[in-house]
C-alpha positions in Angstrom: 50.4 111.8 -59.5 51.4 112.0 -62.8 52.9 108.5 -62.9 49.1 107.4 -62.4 46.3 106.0 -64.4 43.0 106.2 -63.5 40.8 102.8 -64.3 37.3 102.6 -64.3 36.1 99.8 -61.5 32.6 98.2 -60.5 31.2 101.3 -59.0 29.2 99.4 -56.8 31.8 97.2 -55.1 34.6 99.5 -54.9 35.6 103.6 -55.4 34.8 104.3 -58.5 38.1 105.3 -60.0 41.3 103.3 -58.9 44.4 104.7 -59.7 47.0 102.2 -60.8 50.9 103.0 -61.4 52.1 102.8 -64.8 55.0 100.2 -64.3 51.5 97.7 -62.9 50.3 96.2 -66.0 47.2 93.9 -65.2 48.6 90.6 -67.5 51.4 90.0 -64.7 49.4 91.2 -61.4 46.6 90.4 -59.6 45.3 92.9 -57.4 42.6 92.1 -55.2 40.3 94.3 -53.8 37.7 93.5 -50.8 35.9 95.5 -49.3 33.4 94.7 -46.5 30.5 92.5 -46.5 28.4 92.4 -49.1 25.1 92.3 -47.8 24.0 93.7 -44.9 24.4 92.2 -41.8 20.4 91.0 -39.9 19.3 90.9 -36.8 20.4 88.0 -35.6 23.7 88.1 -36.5 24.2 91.7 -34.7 22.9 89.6 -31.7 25.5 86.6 -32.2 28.4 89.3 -32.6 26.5 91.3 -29.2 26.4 87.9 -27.5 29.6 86.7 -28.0 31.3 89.9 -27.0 29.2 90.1 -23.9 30.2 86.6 -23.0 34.0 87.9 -23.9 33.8 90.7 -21.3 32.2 88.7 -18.6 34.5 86.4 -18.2 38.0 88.5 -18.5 36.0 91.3 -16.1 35.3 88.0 -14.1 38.8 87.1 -13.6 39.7 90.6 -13.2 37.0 91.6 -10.3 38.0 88.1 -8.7 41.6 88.8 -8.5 41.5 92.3 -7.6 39.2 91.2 -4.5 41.1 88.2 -3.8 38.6 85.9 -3.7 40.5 82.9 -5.2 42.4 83.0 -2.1 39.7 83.3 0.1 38.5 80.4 -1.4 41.7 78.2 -1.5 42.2 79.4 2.6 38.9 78.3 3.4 39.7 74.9 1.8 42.5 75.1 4.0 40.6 75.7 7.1 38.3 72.6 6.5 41.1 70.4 5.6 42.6 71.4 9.2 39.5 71.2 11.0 38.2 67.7 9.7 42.1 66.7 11.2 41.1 68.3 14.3 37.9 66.5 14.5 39.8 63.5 13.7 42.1 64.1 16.5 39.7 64.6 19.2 37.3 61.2 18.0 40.4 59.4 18.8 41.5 60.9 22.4 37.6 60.5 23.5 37.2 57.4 22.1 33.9 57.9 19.6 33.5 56.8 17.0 34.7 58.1 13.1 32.1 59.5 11.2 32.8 59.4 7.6 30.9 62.3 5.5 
């Protein structure tokens, strides 16, 4: 490190020695530094971060817990089945003669 110089920073926003290379001058550089949030973070915004994540996980476990149990295509086969039996029904009004009932 003997190519280094050490330069004296804020102490309370960053370490508080930063060592810069020699060939860096500060006229033609900018170097920016950031480091965190400044103040701490309240209640409430712990909770906005909690909530969001929660709603995050609930729906990609969601998605997850529905395909792995299949029940997107339980669903869709059940549509299926209704489809098929309101042709049946339709069918068998028109051999015995009633009357259509429209839902």
């Amino acid at each position: 490190m003997k190519n280094t110089v050490k330069t004296r920073v804020d102490a309370q926003l960053f370490t508080p020695y930063l060592q810069i290379p020699k060939h860096i001058t500060m006229k033609n550089t900018f170097i920016i530094l950031q480091v965190g949030y400044s103040q701490p973070m309240t209640l409430g915004e712990y909770l906005l971060i909690a909530t969001l994540i929660a709603i995050v996980l609930f729906f990609i476990t969601r998605e997850l817990f529905l395909w792995y149990w299949k029940v997107n295509e339980m669903v869709s086969n059940q549509q299926k089945q209704i489809k098929l039996s309101e042709e049946q029904n339709k069918l068998l009004r028109q051999l015995t003669g009633s009357p259509d009932i429209d839902d």
